[in-house]
N, C-alpha and C positions, 0 to 999 in steps of 0.2 A: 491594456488590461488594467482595470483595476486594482486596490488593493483585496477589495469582498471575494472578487475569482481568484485570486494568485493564493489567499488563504484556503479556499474550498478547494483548490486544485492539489495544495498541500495535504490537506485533510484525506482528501481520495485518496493519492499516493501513499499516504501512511496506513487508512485502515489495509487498501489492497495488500501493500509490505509485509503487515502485520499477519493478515491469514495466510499469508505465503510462510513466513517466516516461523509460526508457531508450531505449528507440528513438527519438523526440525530436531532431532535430537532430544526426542520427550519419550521417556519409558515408562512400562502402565505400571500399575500391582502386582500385575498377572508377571507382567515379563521378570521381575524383580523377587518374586515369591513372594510375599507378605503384603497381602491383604491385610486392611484396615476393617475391624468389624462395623458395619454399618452403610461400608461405601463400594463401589463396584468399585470390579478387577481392573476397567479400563480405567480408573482416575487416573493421573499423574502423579508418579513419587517426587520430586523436586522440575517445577516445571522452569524454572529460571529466569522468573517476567521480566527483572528489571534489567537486565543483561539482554534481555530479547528485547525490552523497550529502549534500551540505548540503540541498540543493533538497526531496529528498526525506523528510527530516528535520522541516524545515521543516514543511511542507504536511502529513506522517501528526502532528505535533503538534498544527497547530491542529483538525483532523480528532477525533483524538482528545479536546481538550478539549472543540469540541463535542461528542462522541457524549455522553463523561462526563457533561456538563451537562445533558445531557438525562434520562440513565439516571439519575442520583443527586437531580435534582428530582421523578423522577416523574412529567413530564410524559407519557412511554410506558413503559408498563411489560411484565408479561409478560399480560397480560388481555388487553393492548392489540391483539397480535401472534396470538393465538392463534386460529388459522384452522381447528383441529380441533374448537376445544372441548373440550378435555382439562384445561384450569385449573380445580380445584375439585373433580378427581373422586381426588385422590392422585398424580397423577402428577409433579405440580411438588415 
């Protein structure tokens, strides 16, 4: 694996993380009483980005060190995965 995939493979992990992780403990206007004039009930009153951008950091790293670990021992490979039957005949 390259360095270009191990970084994009990072990057997926993180945004995936990320929509997993942000709704999470987010309360609207509505839930809180006090509306802001001008903005809907559902906005966020303290959505907590940077604490959810640590968090999510976090967790697509070790995510990723596992996948890596996995991918560079050869424990699965692309044989492993291949549900077509298409490894071996040129297409890989």
């Amino acid at each position: 694996m390259n360095i270009l995939a191990a970084i994009m493979l990072f990057l997926v992990l993180w945004f995936l993380t990320l929509f997993v992780i942000l709704p999470l403990r987010l309360r609207s206007q509505d839930e809180e009483g006090d509306v802001v004039p001008g903005t809907p009930g559902s906005a966020p009153v303290a959505p907590g980005l940077k604490r959810k951008f640590m968090l999510v950091t976090i967790i697509s790293a070790v995510l990723w060190g596992i996948i890596m670990v996995i991918l560079l021992s050869g424990l699965i490979g692309i044989a492993d995965i291949d549900i077509l039957g298409l490894y071996g005949r040129g297409y890989y």
